[in-house]
N, C-alpha and C positions, 0 to 999 in steps of 0.2 A: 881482354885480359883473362889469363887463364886462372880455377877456380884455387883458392889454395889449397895447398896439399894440406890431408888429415895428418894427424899423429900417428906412427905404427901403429900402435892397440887399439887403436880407432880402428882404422885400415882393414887390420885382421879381423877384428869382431864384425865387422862390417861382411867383409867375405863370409865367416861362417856362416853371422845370419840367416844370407844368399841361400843357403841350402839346409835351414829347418823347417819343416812345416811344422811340427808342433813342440810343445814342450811343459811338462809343469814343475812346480817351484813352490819351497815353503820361505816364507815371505815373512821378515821383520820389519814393522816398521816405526820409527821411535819418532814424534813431529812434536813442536815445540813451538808453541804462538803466543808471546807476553810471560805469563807466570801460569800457562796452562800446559800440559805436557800429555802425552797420548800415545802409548804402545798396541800397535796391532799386528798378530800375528796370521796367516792365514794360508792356506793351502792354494795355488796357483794354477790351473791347467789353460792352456794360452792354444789356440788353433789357426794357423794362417788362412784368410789375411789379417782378420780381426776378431777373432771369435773369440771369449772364455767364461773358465768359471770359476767362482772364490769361494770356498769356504772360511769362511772366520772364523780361528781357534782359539783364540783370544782375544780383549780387549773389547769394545764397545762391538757392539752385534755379535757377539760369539752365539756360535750356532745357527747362523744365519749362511745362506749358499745363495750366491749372485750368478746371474748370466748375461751375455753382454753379446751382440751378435751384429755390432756395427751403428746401429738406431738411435735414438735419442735418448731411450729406456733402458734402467736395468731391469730384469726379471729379479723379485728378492721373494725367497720361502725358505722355512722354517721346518726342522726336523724332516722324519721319513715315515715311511709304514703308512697305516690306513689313514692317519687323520692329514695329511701334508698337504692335501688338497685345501684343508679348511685356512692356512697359512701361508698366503701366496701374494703377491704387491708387486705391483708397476711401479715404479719410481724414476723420475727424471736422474739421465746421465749421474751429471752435475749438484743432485741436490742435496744438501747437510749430514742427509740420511744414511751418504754412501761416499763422501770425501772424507778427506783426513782434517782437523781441525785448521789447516793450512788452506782447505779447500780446494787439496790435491783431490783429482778423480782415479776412478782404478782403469781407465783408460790409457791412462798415462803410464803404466807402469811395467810396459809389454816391453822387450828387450827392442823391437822396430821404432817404437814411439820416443823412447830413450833415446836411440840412435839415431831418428830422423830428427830431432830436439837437436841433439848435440853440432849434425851436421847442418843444420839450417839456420841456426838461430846467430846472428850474425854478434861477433864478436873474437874475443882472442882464445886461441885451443893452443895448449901445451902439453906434453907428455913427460911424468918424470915417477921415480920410485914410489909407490905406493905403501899404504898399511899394510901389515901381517895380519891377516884375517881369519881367524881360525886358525891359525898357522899356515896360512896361505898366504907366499908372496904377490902381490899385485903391481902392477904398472896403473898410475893415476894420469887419466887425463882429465885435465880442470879447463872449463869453459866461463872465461869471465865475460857477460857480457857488455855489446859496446851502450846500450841504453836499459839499464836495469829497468825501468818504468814499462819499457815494452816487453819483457821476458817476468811479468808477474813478480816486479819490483826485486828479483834477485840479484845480489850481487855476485856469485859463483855459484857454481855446480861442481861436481867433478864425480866420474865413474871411474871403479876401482874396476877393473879388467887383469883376468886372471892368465898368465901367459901359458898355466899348462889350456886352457883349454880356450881360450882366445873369448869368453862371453862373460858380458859383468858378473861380477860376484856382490857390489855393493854400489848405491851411489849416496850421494848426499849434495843437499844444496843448504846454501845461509843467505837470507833477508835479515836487512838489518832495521832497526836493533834488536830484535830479541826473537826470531821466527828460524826455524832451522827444520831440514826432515834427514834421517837417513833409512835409507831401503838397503836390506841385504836379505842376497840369497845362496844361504849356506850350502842348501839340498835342492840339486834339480835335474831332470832328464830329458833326452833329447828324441825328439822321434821323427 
């Protein structure tokens, strides 16, 4: 049985990816777990196949610069100049320290990881008109999964893909009842 066809915006964003090796991106992220809520904003620089690095400009660890180089570890330090050395931490991937109060990681949040998400994670894919984003039209494709308990108990996702330039501009997912995130990336470049 053959695989089923993606959505166009899928399709396209898929192709461009094919041909970015890097890219950085300033980064909103707004997550929302029971009655607790949590904006972070952060600078992006992403290196194929898996490389980056964060800096946090806002929100919980502001001023903090992460690196990530595929391993189990983030690399997390603090400031610059003579004293940076004295402000330096190993941290697990995945640990509290460096997720979103959802327990999203910042691994997840690469436009490949997104998109290898989207295309793997078995379920139903749609494509239809999207948000106006900054004043930017979008194409929405929403991924409902077919067993929310195996996709980290969510019930949808969907990435807002921008048709002038074929690469997310925003996603957002909803768990129910009260757990939601959404990531947008208003400013980014291509290299």
């Amino acid at each position: 049985m053959p695989a089923p066809s993606l959505p166009p915006a899928l399709e396209s964003f898929a192709r461009v990816w094919n041909g970015v090796t890097a890219y950085s991106a300033k980064v909103s992220v707004f997550a929302v777990k029971g009655a607790d809520a949590q904006n972070i904003v952060f600078n992006y620089t992403f290196r194929k196949p898996s490389s980056f690095t964060v800096h946090v400009v806002d929100g919980p660890n502001a001023g903090v610069t992460l690196t990530w180089d595929s391993g189990p570890n983030v690399f997390a330090s603090r400031g610059g100049g003579l004293f940076a050395g004295l402000f330096k931490r190993t941290i697990p991937l995945h640990d509290p320290l460096v997720t979103t109060i959802r327990g999203s990681s910042i691994d997840q949040l690469s436009y490949g990881a997104i998109l290898a998400h989207a295309e793997q994670t078995p379920g139903t894919l749609t494509q239809s008109p999207g948000e106006s984003i900054a004043g930017t039209a979008t194409e929405a494709v929403s991924l409902v999964p077919s067993d929310p308990a195996s996709d980290a108990g969510l019930s949808r996702e969907v990435i807002e893909i921008s048709p002038a330039t074929q690469l997310q501009y925003a996603s957002w997912v909803t768990k129910a009842p009260r757990s939601s995130a959404k990531l947008t990336f208003p400013k980014f470049s291509l290299r």
